[in-house]
C-alpha positions as MATLAB code, in Angstrom:
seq = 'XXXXXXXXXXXXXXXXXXXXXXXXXXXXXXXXXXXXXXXXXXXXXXXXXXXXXXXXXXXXXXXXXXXXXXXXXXXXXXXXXXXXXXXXXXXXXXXXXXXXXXXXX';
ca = [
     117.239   95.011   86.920;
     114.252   92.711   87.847;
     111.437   94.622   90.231;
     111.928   93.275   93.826;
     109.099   94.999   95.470;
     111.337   97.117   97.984;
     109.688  100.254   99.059;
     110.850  103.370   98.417;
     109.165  106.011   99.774;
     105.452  106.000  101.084;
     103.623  109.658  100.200;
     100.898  110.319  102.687;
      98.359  113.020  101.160;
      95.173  114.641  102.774;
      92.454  117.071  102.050;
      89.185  118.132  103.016;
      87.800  117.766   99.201;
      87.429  114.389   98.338;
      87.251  116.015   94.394;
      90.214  117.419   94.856;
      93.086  114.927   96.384;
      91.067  111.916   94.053;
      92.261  114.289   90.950;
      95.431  114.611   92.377;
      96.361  111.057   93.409;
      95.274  110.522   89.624;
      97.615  113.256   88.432;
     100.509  111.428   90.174;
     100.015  107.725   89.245;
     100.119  109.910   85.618;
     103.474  111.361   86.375;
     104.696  108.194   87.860;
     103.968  106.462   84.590;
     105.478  109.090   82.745;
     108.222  108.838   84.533;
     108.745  104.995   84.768;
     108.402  104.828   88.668;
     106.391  102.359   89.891;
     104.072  102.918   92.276;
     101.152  101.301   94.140;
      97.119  101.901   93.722;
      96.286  104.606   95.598;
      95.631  103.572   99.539;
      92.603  104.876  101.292;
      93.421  105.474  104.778;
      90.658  106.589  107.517;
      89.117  109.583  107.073;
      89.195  111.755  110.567;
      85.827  113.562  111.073;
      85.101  116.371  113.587;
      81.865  117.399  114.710;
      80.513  120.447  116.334;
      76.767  121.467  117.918;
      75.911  124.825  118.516;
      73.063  126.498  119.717;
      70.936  128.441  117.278;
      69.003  130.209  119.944;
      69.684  130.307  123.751;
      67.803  129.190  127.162;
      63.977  127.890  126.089;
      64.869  126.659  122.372;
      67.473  124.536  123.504;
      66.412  122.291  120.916;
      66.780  124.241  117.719;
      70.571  122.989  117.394;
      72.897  123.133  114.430;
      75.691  120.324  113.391;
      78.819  120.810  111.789;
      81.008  118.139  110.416;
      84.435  118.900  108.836;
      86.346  115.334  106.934;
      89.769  115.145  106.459;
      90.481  113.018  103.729;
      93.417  110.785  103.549;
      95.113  108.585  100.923;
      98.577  106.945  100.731;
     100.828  105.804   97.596;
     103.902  103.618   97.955;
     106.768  104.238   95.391;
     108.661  100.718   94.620;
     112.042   99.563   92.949;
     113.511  103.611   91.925;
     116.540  104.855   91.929;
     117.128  107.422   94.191;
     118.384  110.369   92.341;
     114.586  109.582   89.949;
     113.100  109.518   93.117;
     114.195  112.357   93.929;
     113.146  114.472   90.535;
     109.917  112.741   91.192;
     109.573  113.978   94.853;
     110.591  117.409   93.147;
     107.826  117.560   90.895;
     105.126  116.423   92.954;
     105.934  119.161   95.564;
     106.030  121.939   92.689;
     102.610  120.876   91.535;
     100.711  120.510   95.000;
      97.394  122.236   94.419;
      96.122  124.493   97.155;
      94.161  122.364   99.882;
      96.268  119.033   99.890;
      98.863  118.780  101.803;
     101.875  115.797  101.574;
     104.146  114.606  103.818;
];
């Protein structure tokens, strides 16, 4: 059959490496290739950041301050036009080969 364009499923991926879930989202476009699903470019969505001050030394030396910053990376990739039952061996695979420090949902 002729691609339509219909979305499939839409994987949602984040990290606090940017090294690690760019490698990744390359892995999968890989396996999705492999496995003749089509899927999208990979989607940057906005990165959260959280910041933190903290004193270095109390009372007079106010000043002498210390930042923290900690980015959580996110990306998206849409999955068009598969059947289900490749989508789901594709799903199935992707889970089993999560690295440590990306998560998916």
């Amino acid at each position: 059959p002729a691609p339509v364009g219909l979305v499939s499923c839409n994987l949602h991926f984040e990290s606090f490496s940017d090294h690690r879930i760019e490698f990744y989202m390359d892995f999968i476009r890989k396996v999705a290739q492999t496995m003749k699903v089509s899927c999208s470019q990979t989607v940057g969505l906005p990165t959260h950041t959280q910041l933190w001050t903290v004193v270095k030394s109390p009372f007079v030396h106010k000043s002498a301050q210390e930042n923290f910053a900690r980015l959580r990376i996110k990306r998206m990739l849409q999955i068009k036009d598969t059947h289900p039952k490749t989508l789901e061996k594709f799903l199935a695979y992707v889970e089993d080969n999560l690295p440590a420090g990306v998560g998916m949902r």
